[in-house]
N, C-alpha and C positions, 0 to 999 in steps of 0.2 A: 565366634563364627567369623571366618574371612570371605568375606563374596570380591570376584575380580572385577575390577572395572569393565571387562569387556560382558559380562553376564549380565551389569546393568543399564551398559550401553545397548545390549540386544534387551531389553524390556522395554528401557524408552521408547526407543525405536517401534517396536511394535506397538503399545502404549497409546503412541501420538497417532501410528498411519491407521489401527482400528483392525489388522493385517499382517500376519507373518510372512506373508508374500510381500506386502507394499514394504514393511520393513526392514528385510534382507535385500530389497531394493537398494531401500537409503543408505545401509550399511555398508553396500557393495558384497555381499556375503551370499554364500549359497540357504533358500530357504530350512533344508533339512537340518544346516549349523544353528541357523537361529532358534531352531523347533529342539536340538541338544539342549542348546543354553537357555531354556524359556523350563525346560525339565528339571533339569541342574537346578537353578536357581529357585523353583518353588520345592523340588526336596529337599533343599539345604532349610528353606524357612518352616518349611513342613506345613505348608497351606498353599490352596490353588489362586494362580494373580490372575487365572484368565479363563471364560467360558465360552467353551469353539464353538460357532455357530455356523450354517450354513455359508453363508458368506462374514469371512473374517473371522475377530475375536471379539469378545466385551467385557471388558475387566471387572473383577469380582471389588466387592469394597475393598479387601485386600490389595489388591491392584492400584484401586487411585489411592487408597491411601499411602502406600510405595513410591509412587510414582509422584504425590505432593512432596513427601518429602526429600526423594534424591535427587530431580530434575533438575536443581540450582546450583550443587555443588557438584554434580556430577557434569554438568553443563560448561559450567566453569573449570573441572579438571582436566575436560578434554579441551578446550580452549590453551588451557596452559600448557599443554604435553604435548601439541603443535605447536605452541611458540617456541618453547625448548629446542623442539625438535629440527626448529628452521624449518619446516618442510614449505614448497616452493608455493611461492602467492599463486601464480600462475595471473591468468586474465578473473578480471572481478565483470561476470553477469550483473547488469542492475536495468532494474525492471520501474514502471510507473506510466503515468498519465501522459500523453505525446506534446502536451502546451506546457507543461510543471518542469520537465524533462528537460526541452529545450529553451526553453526561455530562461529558465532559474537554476536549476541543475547543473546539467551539462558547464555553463561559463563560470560556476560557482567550481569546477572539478578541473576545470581546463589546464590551471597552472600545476597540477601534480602528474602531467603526462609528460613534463620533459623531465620529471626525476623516476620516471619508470612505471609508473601506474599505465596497466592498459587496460581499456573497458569497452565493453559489449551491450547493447543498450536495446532492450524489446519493448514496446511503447505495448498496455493495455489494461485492464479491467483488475480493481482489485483484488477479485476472489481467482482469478485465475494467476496474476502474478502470486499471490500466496501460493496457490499450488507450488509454483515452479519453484520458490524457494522454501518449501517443506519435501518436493524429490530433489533438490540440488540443480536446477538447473538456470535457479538465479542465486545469485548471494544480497544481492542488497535490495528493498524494494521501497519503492516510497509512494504509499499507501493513502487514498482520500478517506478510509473510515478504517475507525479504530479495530486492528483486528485481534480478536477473542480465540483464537488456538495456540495451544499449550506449543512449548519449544520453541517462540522466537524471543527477540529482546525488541522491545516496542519505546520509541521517545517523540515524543513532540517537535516534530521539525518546525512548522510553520502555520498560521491562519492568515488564510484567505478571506477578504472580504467580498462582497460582490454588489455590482452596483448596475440598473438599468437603463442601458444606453443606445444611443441613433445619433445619425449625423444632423447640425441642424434642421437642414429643413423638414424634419420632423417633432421638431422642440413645437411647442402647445402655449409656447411663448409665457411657462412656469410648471414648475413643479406638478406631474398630475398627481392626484387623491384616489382615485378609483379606475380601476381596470378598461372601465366605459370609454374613458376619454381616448383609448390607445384600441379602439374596435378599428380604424380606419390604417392607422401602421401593421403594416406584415411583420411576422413573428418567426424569428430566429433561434434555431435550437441544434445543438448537438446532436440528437436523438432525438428518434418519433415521438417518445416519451417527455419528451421536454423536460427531465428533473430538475435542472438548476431553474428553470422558468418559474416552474411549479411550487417547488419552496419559494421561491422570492415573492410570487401573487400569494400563498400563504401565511407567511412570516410577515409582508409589510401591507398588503389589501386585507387582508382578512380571509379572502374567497378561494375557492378552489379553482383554477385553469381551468378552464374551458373549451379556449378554443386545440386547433393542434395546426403546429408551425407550417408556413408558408414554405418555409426553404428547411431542410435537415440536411447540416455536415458532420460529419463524422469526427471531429479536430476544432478545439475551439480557436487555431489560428485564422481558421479558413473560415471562422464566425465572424471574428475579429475584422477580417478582408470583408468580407459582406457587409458589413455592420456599417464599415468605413465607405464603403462606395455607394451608399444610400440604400442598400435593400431592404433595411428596415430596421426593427430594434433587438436589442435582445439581452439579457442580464450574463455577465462578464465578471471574471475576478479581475478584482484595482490593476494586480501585477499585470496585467495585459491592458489595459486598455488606460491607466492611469496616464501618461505619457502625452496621451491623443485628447484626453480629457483637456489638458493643460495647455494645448496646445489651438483647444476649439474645432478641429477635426470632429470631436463626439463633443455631444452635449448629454447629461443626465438630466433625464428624463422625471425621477424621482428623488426625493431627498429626505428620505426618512431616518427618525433620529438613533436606532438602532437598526442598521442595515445589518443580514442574515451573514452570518460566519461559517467557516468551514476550516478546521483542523486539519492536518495532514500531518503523516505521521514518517520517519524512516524505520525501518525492519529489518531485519538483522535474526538470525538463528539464534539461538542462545547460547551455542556451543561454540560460536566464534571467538578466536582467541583476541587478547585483547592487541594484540601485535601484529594481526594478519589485515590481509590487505583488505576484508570485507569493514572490517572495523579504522581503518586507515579511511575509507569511503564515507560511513557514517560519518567521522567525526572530522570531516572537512566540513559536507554538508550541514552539521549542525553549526562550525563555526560561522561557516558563511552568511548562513541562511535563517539562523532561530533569531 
């Protein structure tokens, strides 16, 4: 039995978005082609890969069993039959976190824009930059938690550390032990939620946050600028704030002997060839930056 590449590129396709709409999206194809090819291809195997449901589809065992097994080389084939093909880099979308971005990123990419690399850069939220690059409308993204859907290529860029910090005159004149000592410092946060706060009073006090921050910005440069001009404290990755540490502008506050980490990840389709320019992106960044 011969199946064509492009019958299991429209199963992937659908596969992954859950959708023969969202799929013939990503394929650039008209829905009814992909609804031909999704026919085709389970009469050729003489079993159904998919069960329509009011909204979408839901693949039968059959289906994810299909779908384990071609995803990689089929991933891979279209990777290579774009490189072949030359077809044009064009601009490389790359998406992430607005401080990772620009502090580490961006100056880590800067020297491949005078041999032709051009890039387009949307600062935000992991699950929603994953969107953009599962309908194509990023190619590269660099990701603060590991992400879990099928069709991309996932590597280990970088671990952040993160450490809690104020300008002296809020130092306790040593190391504090418990969250108590730090009632009287205003409390600085990204988000209402204070999550980097939150893990850090978990992982190194023990206790769960409490209070909710004094000032929330939205950008942990403009934490960084606070933090600096005395407004209070607030827990920071090293990369940002290491510099000022060294320099006694910040004083850390805590000094515990397993400070909390954080992985970050670059992303990448899986169907990127290994010669296009989203894959030229990654693998600056990795040299740079891992």
């Amino acid at each position: 039995m011969t199946l064509s590449l492009d019958l299991l590129r429209s199963f992937l396709a659908v596969h992954r978005a859950g959708s023969i709409t969202a799929g013939a999206e990503r394929l650039g194809l008209a829905q009814p082609t992909v609804t031909a090819q999704l026919r085709a291809l389970e009469a050729a195997l003489g079993r159904p890969l998919f069960e329509r449901q009011a909204r979408g589809v839901r693949a039968t065992a059959a289906g994810d069993e299909l779908a384990r097994r071609i995803a990689e080389p089929v991933d891979a084939l279209q990777g290579l039959v774009a490189d072949e093909l030359d077809e044009p880099a064009g601009t490389v979308h790359l998406g992430g976190p607005a401080d990772y971005l620009c502090h580490q990123a961006l100056p880590a990419l800067s020297g491949r824009l005078a041999d032709g690399l051009q890039l387009r850069v949307r600062f935000g939220l992991p699950d929603e930059l994953l969107d953009g690059l599962a309908n194509r409308t990023l190619d590269v993204v660099i990701s603060s938690i590991r992400p879990r859907r099928t069709g991309l290529s996932v590597t280990p860029l970088y671990d952040e550390l993160f450490a809690l910090v104020a300008a002296p005159r809020w130092s306790a004149g040593g190391p504090v032990r418990t969250p108590e000592a730090l009632r009287s410092v205003p409390l600085i946060a990204y988000a209402e939620e204070a999550p980097i706060v939150r893990r850090y009073w978990r992982s190194v006090f023990g206790v769960r946050l409490t209070r909710t921050p004094d000032l929330v910005v939205p950008d942990l440069r403009g934490v960084l600028s606070a933090v600096l001009a005395g407004a209070g404290a607030s827990v920071l990755p090293t990369y940002l704030c290491a510099d000022a540490i060294a320099t006694g502008e910040l004083v850390l506050l805590a000094q515990p002997e397993l400070p909390p980490l954080n992985t970050g990840y670059v992303v990448t389709r899986s169907d990127a060839g290994p010669r296009s320019a989203a894959a030229l992106v990654r693998d600056e960044l990795l040299r740079r930056l891992s």
